[in-house]
N, C-alpha and C positions, 0 to 999 in steps of 0.2 A: 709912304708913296714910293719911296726909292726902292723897296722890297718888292711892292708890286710892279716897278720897273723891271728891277731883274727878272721875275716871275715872267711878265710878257716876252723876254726874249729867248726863251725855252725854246719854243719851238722856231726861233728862226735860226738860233743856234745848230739844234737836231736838224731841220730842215740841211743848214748849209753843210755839215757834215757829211750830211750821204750823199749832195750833190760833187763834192769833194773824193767821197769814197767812187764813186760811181766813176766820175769825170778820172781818176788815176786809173781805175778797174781797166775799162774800156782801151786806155793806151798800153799798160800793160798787159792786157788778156791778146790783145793785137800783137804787140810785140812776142810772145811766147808761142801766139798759135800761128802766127803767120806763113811760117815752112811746113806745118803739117797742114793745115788749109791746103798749101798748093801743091802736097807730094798727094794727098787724101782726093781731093776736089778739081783739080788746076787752077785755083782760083786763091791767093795768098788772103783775103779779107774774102771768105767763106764764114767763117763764127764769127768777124767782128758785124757783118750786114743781121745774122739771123740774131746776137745779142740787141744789136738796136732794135730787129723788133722785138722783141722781148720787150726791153726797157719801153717802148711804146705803149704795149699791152699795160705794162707794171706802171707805169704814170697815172695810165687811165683809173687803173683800180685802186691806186694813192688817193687820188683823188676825190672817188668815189669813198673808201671807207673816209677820209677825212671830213667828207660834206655830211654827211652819215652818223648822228647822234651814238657815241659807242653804247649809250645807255636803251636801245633799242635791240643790244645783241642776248639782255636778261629778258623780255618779252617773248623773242625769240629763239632762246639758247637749246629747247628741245628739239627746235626744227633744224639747225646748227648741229647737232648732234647727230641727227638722225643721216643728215644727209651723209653725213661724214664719213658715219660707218658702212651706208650705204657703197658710197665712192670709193673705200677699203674693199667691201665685198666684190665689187664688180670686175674688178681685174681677173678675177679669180676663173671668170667663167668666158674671158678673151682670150684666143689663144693669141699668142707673143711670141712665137717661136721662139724663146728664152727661158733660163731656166727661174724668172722671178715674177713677182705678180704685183709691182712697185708701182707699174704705169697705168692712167687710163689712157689708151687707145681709142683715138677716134680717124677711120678712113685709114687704117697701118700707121699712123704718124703718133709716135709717143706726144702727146699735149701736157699732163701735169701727173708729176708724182704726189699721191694721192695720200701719203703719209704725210706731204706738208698740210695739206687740207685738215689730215685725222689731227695734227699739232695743235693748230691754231684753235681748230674745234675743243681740244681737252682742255688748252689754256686758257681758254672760256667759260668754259664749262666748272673749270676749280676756280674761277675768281667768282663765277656765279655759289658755288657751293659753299666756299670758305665765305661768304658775304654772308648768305640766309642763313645758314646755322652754324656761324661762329660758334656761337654757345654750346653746340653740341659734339664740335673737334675732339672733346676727350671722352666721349662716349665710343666703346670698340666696338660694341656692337652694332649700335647704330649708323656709327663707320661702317662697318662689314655688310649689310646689309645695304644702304643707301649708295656707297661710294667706289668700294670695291668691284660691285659686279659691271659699273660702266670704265674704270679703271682697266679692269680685266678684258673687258672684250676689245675696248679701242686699243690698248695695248699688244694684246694677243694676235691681232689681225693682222698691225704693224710688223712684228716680233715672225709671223709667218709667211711672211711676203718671199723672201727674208728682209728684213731690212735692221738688222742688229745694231748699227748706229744710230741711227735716228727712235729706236726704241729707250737706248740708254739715254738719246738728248730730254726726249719727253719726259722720262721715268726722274732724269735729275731735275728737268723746272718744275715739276709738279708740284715734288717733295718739299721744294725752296719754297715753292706758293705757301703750301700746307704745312709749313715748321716755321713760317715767317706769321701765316694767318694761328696760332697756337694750337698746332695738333699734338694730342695726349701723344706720352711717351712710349705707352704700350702698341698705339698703333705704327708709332713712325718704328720701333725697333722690328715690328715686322715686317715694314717696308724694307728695314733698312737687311734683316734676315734673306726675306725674300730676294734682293736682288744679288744678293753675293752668291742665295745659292743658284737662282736660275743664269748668271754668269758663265757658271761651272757647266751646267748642264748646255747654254749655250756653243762653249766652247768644246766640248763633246761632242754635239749633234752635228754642227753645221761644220764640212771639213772647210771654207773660206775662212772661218773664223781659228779653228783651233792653227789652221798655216799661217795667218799674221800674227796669232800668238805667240807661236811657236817660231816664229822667223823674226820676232823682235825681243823675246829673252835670249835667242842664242846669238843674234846680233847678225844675221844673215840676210836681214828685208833688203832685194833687190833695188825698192823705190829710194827708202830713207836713205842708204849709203850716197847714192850721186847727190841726192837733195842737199845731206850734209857737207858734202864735196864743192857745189854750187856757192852756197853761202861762205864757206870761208874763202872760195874762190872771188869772189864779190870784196871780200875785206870792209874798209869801213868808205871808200869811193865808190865801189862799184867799176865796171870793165865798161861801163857805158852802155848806154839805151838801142835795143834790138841787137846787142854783140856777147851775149850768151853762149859760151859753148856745151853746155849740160843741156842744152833743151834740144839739139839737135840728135837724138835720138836718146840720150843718155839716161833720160827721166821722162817717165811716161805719164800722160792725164796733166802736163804742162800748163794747159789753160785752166783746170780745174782743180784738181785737189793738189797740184802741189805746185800752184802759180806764186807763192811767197818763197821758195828757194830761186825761182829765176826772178823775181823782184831784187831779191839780197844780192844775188848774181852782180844781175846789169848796172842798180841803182846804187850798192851800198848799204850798210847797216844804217845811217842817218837817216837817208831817204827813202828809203824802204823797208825792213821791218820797222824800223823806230817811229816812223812817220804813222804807219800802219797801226802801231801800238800807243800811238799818240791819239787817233783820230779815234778810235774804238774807246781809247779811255775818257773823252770827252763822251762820248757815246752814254757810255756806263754811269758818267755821273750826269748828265743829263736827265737820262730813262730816271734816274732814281729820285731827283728832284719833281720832274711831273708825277711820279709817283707819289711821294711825299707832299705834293702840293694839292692831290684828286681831290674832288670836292665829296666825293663817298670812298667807300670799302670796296665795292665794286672797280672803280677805275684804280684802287692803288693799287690794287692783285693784279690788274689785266695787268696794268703797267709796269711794274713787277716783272710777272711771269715773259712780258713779251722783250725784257730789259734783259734778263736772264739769258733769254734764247741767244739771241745777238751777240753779246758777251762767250756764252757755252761755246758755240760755236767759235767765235775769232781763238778761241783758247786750244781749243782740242786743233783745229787745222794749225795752227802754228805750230803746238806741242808735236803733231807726229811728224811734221815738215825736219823739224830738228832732231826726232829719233829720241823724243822724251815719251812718247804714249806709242801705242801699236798700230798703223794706218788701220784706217775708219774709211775715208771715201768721204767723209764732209766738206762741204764746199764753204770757202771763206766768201763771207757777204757780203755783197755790194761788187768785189773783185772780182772772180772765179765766174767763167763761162757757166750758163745755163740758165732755163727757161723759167722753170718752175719754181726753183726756189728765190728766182729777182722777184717774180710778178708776189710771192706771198713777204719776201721780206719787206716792199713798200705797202701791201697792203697795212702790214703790220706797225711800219712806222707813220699811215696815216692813222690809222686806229688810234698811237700814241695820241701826235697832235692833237685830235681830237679831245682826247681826254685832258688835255694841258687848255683846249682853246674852253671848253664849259669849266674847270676849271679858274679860268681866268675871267670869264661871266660873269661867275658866282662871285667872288671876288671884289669883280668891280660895282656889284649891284651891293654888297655889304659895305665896302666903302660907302657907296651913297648914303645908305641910310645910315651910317654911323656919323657922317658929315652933318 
């Protein structure tokens, strides 16, 4: 009974964590953005009003996937699919006056980037696959025929947008899904072939990618230099809350991809990255435990795959904030301004819940009957 104790407080734990993550986010995405708000808008809480609604939108659809049997997303994972690719396609044929095909566009108003949609859709879609034909993971053929060609398109479409980070986040949970669910050797080495070499050719085609390449081996990246400059200016107190001086012009995308160097800034290493890397590692072993705990093969992969993402993420925007990886543009979650990717990160941690709360159903109805 004490194990099933703990088990039940899974999700209030996760629950309070991103109310945690959220409730810091919001004071600090204010504090970072609030001079470009009012030099941009004349209005200092400009991005902190449009994040709350956000987070409105993002509650409601918390909500929604948690009340929402996640075991309802394998009856429907072709329809899930389809739409997805669909929602990939369609940007294609909006014009955006930009030069990327990332957004759907509705009324000129960018509303969701549509590669988050394609994400949640693949990490679906592979906990649906690795489930029904586990037994068939080390067959390459039947890999190569069943798995690859929707691998290949949802990827592809990503990968064309451009959108070359979030192509490499999917491309890494996938593979974690599928080497965790036992996939043959012969096919994961051509996963693992394939990506080093379309890396190459990545950083070739697209000149955005071969310049952060290339301006983070020779130690030239204009963002990462102040970032690094912020954080050790920050020390282990911090300069104080809204009294940054790298955000006022020095470090650019402040509220977003690089809102953990004016954290370390203002807050300190304690209370700010450490804290930040505290709360994500409760995260991490959380996810893994609901994982661990699903009552099928189906929610351990979802949960898995969707623990992974969360995790990938807080990693890589810390790594390039510090000038250990090459900027990417990934947004730290739960923190970091924007629309699109709050409303799918809580879908995603109701999704979890869910799978923790039948779960714990199951659980307590086996108790009974073993009583």
């Amino acid at each position: 009974m004490f194990l099933l104790k703990n088990e039940r407080n899974l999700s209030k734990i996760l629950f309070g964590v991103v109310v945690i993550l959220i409730g810091y986010g919001i004071l600090m995405m204010y504090s970072a953005s609030a001079l470009l708000a009012k030099s941009q808008f004349n209005n200092n809480t400009h991005f902190l009003i449009k994040q709350l609604y956000w987070l409105i939108i993002g509650f409601l659809a918390f909500f929604l996937s948690f009340s929402i049997s996640y075991e309802n997303i394998k009856r429907f994972i072709y329809l899930l699919l389809c739409t997805s690719i669909v929602g990939l396609i369609v940007p294609y044929f909006i014009e955006n006056g930009g030069t990327t095909n990332r957004w759907l566009i509705i009324n000129g108003r960018n509303w969701l980037t549509t590669s988050d949609f394609g994400k949640l859709a693949l990490i679906c879609f592979v906990s649906y696959y690795a489930d029904k034909y586990s037994n068939r993971l080390d067959d390459f053929k039947f890999l190569m025929l069943t798995l690859t060609p929707v691998l290949g398109l949802v990827l592809g479409l990503i990968i064309f947008q451009p959108d070359y980070s979030t192509f490499m986040i999917i491309s890494l949970i996938v593979f974690t899904q599928l080497c965790i669910a036992g996939l043959g050797y012969k096919y994961m080495m051509s996963i693992v072939a394939s990506g080093i070499i379309g890396s190459f050719i990545m950083i070739l085609s697209y000149p955005h990618v071969k310049r952060r390449a290339f301006q983070f081996f020779s130690g030239m990246d204009v963002q990462q230099f102040p970032s690094v400059i912020a954080m050790g200016h920050g020390g282990w107190k911090g300069v104080g809350l809204g009294s940054s001086i790298m955000k006022n012009g020095h470090i650019s995308a402040v509220h977003t991809d690089f809102i953990i160097p004016i954290i370390g800034e203002e807050l300190g290493f304690f209370m700010g990255p450490f804290l930040v890397f505290s709360l994500f590692l409760i995260l991490f072993i959380v996810g893994l435990n609901i994982a661990k705990n699903s009552k099928d093969k189906f929610g351990f992969f979802l949960a898995v795959g969707i623990t992974i993402n969360f995790i990938t993420y807080f990693l890589i925007n810390s790594a390039y904030s510090i000038n250990l990886l090459p900027t990417t543009g990934l947004p730290m979650p739960f923190i970091s301004y924007g629309g699109s990717h709050t409303i799918f990160n809580l879908i995603n941690i109701g999704i979890l819940m869910n799978i923790h709360k039948k779960s714990i159903s199951k659980n307590f109805h086996q108790n009974i009957i073993y009583e």
